[in-house]
C-alpha positions, 0 to 999 in steps of 0.5 A: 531442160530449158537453156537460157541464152546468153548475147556476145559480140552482138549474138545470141548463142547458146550457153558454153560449158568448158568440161575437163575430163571429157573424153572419161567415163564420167565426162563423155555421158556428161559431154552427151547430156550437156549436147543433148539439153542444148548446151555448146561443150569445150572439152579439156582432156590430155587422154591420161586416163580419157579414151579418144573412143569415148568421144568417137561419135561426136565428130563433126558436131559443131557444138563440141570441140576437143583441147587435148591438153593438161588441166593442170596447167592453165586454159586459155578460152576467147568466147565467154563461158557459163560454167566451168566443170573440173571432172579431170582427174584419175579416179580409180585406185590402179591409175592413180596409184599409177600417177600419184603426183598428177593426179595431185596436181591436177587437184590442186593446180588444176583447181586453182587454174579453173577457178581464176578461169571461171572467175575471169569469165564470170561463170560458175564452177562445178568440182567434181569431188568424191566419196572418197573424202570419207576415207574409211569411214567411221560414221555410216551411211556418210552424210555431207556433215561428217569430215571423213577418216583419211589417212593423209600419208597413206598410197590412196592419199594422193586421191583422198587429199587431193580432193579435200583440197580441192573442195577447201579450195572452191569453198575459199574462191566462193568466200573471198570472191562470191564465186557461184560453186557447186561440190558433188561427192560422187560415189561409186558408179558404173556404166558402159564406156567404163576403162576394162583396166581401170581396176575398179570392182564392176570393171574388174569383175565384169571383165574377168567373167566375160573373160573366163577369168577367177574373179578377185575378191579382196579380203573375205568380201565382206566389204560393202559399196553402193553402186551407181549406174551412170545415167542417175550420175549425169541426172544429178549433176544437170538437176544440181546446175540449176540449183543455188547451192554451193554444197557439197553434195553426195549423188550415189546410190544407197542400195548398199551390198558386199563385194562377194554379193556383187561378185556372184551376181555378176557371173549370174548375169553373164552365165559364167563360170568363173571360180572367186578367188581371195586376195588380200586387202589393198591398204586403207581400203575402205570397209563400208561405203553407202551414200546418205542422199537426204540432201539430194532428195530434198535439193533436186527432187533426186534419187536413183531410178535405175537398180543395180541388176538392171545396171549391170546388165547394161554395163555387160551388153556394152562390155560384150558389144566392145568385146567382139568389136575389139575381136573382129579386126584381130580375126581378119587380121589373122585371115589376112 
């Protein structure tokens, strides 16, 4: 990828992204990505659901620095930004069930906070959205166009609203102030550096192998997702910065499988044997979820190039290589 320069105080430099959310799973790949194509990365994060771990290797590198504070409050950035990315927010359904009005707020107030950032600066301003917005959808496989089927007072609204809002906010800037913009709607993704506890279904199932644990199905498991490695994620979104296209934009996978198929082969691939057990359904969880990427294919020349088998046997070597590297210190601990 060629970096284009920008000059400042009588300098050339190299261009300067802020990224909140980045020491989460989402952002810290990115943060890598964005490193690796010669960018300089402000990270913004207060570690609600980020892991200082996630960011551990990019200590002393002097194109990255850490502000460990809330994005739903306002940034203050001396050096000229290029682009302003909002990637903070709890995204999975036990975090922000966990922090139901942080999560709105970051959403909205972080949202609004971001984009007088990017307007001030002269940046462009990347959101992060997600399927989500779709709710439980009634149209399938989802395309940009459908409006979705939400529940706007339900326990998974303080998700599903807050990210409708936040896209009708950066669509607003973009009208009234010519703001460049970009809208991705991710779906759901997976991939080493993943939160075990972050309760979504590759974590949850992965972790329950490893562990010897029942893996736990929801309803009969009849419920479908379409699942994402994160390299294809990062992929898009650094194709999608080089495009004039405010969106939004769906970057997921459209290999769609049930929630019972996932579960058995993740205990194929781990050699477990763990029993599945059922549980019921979780309120207004979504039944089908399978991303209509026709728009990404033609934008950026995108599609996904890793297969779920081959994904998740990455996704279990990085959760095998955590697992002893979180054993050993207890082992000598209990030695000493």
């Amino acid at each position: 990828m060629k970096v284009r320069k920008t000059r400042y105080l009588g300098r050339t430099c190299r261009r300067t992204v802020l990224l909140t959310g980045a020491a989460g799973f989402v952002g810290s790949h990115l943060t890598d990505r964005l490193l690796q194509d010669g960018y300089r990365v402000i990270g913004v994060d207060n570690l609600l659901t980020g892991r200082r771990e996630n960011l551990a290797h990019l200590e002393g590198n002097p194109d990255f620095r850490l502000l460990e504070q809330d994005a739903s409050e306002p940034v203050t950035v001396e050096e000229p930004l290029d682009w302003v990315l909002h990637f903070a927010s709890p995204a999975s359904p036990p975090k922000y069930l966990r922090w139901p009005l942080e999560t709105l707020q970051v959403n909205a107030a972080g949202t609004y906070h971001l984009l007088e950032l990017a307007r001030r600066h002269g940046a462009g301003f990347f959101l992060a959205s997600t399927s989500e917005v779709y709710g439980d959808p009634l149209a399938h496989p989802q395309a940009e166009g459908y409006w979705g089927n939400v529940n706007p007072i339900g326990p998974r609204s303080v998700y599903d609203e807050a990210k409708r809002y936040a896209e009708a906010l950066t669509m607003a800037y973009r009208r009234r102030h010519a703001l460049s913009v970009r809208i991705i709607r991710i779906f759901n993704t997976y991939g080493p550096r993943m939160d075990p506890d972050d309760g979504r279904v590759v974590t949850n199932f992965v972790h329950q192998a490893l562990s010897g644990k029942p893996l736990t199905v929801y309803g009969e498991g009849r419920q479908t997702r379409s699942l994402q490695y994160i390299d294809d994620l990062i992929e898009g979104i650094c194709r999608y910065l080089r495009v004039d296209d405010p969106g939004p934009l769906n970057l997921g996978n459209p290999q769609e499988c049930t929630v019972l198929e996932l579960a058995k082969l993740i205990l194929a691939l781990t050699g477990s044997r763990s029993a599945i057990v059922h549980a019921p359904l979780p309120e207004n969880d979504p039944q089908r979820r399978r991303p209509d990427i026709g728009r990404a294919r033609t934008l950026l020349g995108w599609q996904p190039a890793v297969g779920v088998r081959q994904g998740l046997a990455l996704t279990i070597e990085d959760a095998l290589v955590r697992q002893r590297e979180t054993l050993v210190p207890v082992r000598k601990a209990a030695q000493g």
